[in-house]
N, C-alpha and C positions, 0 to 999 in steps of 0.2 A: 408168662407175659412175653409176646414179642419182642423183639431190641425195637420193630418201629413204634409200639404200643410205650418203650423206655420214652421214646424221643418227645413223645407228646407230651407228655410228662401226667402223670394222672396225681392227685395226692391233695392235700389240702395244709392250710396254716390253722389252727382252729383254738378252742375253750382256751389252755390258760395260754389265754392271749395276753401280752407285754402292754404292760400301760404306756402304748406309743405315744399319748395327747400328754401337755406339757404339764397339764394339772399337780394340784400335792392331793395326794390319795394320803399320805400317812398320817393326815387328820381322824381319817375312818378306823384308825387302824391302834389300838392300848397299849401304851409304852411298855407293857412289860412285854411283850411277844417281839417287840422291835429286832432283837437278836437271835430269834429260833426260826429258823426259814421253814418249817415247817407251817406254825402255828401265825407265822407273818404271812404266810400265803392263804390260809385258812383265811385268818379276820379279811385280806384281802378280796378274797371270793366271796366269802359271806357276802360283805359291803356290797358290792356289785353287782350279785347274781341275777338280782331282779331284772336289771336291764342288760344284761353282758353280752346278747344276742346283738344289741342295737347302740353300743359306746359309739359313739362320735369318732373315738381312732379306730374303732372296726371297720364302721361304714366307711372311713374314710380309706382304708386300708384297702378294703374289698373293692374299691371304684379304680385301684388302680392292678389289677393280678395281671399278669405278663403272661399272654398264651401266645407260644409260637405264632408265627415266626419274629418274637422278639416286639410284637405291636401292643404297646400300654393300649387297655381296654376300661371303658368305663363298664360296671358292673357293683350296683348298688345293691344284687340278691345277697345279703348277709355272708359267704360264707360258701352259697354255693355251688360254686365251681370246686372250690378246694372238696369241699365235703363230697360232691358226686366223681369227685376223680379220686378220694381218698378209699372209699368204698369199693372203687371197679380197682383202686390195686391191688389189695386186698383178698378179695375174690376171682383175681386171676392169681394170685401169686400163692394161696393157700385154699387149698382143697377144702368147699364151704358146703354145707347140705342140711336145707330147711327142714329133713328129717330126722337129724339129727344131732346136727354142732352146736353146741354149748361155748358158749363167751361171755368173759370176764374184763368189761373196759375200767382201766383204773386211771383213777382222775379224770373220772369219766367228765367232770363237769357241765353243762347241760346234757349231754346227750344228742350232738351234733354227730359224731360219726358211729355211736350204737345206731341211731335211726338209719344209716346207712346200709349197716349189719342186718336188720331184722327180718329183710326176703331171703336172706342168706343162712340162716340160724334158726333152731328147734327154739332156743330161749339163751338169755342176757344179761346178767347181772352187771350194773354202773355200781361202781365204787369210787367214792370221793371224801374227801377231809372236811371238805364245804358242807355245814348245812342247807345253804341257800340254795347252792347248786344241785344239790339232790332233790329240793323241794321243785326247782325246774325241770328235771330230769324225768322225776314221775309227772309234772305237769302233763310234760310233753306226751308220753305216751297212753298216759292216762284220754286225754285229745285224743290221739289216734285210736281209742278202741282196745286197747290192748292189757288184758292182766293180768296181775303180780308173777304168774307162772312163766309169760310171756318174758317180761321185761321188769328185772326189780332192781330199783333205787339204794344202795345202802350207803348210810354215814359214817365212813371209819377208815383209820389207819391202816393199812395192812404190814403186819410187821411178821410174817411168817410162824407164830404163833402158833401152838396144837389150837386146834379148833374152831380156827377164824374160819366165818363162815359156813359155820357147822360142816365143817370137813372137806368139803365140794372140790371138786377139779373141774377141768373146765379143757374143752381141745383148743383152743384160742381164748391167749390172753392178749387183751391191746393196751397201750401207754400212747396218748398222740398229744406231741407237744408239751409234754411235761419235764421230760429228762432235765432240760437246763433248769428249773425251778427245784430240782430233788437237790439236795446236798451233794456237791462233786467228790468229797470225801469218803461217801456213803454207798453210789452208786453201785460199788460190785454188788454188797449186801440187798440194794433192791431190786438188781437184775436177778441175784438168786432167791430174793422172796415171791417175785411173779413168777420164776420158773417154778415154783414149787408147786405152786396153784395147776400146771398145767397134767392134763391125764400123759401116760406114756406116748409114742409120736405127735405128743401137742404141742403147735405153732406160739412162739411169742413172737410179737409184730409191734416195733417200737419207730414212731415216726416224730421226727426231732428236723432241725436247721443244719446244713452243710455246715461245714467250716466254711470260715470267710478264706476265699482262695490266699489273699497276704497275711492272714493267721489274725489277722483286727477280732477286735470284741466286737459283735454284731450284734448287740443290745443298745448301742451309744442312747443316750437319752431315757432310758428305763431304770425305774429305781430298783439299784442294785440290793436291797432287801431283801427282796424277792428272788434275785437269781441265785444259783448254783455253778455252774460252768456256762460260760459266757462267749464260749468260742469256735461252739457246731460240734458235731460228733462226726468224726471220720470213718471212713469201712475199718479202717483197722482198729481205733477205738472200741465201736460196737462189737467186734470178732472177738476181742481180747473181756471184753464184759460178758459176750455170750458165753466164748470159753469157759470162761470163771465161774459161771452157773451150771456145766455140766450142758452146754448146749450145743449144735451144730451149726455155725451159720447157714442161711439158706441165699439171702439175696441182699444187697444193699444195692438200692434204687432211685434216683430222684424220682422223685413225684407231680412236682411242683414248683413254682418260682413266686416270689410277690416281691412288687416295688417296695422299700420304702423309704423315706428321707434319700432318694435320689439311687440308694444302691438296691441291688437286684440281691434278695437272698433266697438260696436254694434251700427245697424242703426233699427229705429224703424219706423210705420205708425203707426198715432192717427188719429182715424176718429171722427166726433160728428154730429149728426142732430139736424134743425132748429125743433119749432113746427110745425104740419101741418098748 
């Protein structure tokens, strides 16, 4: 990528999007999962999937994304500006080829930025915890023409386990916008179960929230159920989680910016490769 192609900012806010609207969701949601952030975020997604392209705090979200020079823009397309810049960083920033690259998005939840992937890639497995979401996921592509060989939907955990996924490795693995929902406890453990997934010189590509430049929680107003680390991923953050997996950083990027409750937060792309 250019440093002017940095400046533009390419990259997107997307799936598990933060319940910005003031509503109580944890109606939808079985007292007993209230404490497992995992299985809290599951019943969460399930509940929503159906519409989660088109929430009320999305569209509202998405009418306001901040594209240089700094001018708040109305843009009602769901999602995509983030999506179509999240895709071209991506694809500039890791060597992608429709003859060949195999990818693995986890938490893929609809399937917002695989469809971004899929001129760029031989084939694509989404992985999610949500049932709901995966049932959107194959929706989506199922629409477009495309099968199971192409692009497949799975329901599950990945916990680095012999056999998940019947063995597969994959040259690029993606995470967008999930890191702050994982357990902040947890995360080395899941940065080195994505790396595991990945074949020798393969790309993991984790795109997450800056830090809030005064160090504030930048979730204000989101039910804290749902989160895990609440306060953006910094380069050196993501360097020290890549480290820990056995990986190389490649590039930490912003992507993207979106308005919301008045403050501007920045979205970033971390890339890191496997050994050859």
């Amino acid at each position: 990528m250019s440093s002017h192609a940095h400046h533009e900012g390419q990259g997107h806010h997307h799936h598990h999007h933060h319940g910005h609207d003031t509503s109580d969701h944890s109606a939808a949601i079985p007292q007993n999962v209230q404490g497992d952030l995992a299985a809290y975020n599951k019943a969460h997604f399930d509940a929503h999937a159906h519409s989660y392209d088109n929430t009320p705090h999305i569209v509202e979200t998405n009418k306001k994304w901040v594209v240089p020079p700094r001018t708040p823009i109305q843009h009602s397309d769901n999602f995509g500006i983030h999506i179509r810049r999240i895709g071209k960083a991506i694809s500039e920033t890791i060597p992608l080829s429709k003859d060949s690259t195999t990818v693995l998005e986890y938490a893929c939840g609809t399937g917002l930025v695989s469809s971004e992937l899929v001129p760029y890639s031989k084939s694509i497995v989404g992985v999610d915890i949500s049932e709901g979401m995966i049932q959107q996921f194959r929706n989506r592509f199922e629409k477009q023409g495309l099968s199971s060989d192409q692009v497949k939907g799975i329901c599950q955990e990945l916990k680095g386990e012999e056999g998940e996924l019947d063995g597969a490795k994959f040259d690029v693995v993606v995470c967008s916008m999930a890191y702050h929902h994982f357990d902040a406890q947890n995360l080395q453990n899941t940065t080195n179960v994505l790396a595991s997934f990945l074949k020798p010189a393969g790309h993991l590509a984790i795109i997450d929230n800056e830090p809030d430049p005064e160090g504030q929680d930048i979730y204000k107003g989101v039910d804290k159920n749902r989160l895990g680390h609440s306060t953006g991923f910094s380069r050196s953050h993501m360097e020290e989680l890549f480290s820990g997996a056995g990986l190389s950083t490649r590039s930490y990027e912003h992507v993207t910016s979106f308005l919301h409750r008045e403050a501007t937060h920045g979205v970033f792309l971390a890339v890191a490769q496997k050994a050859q």
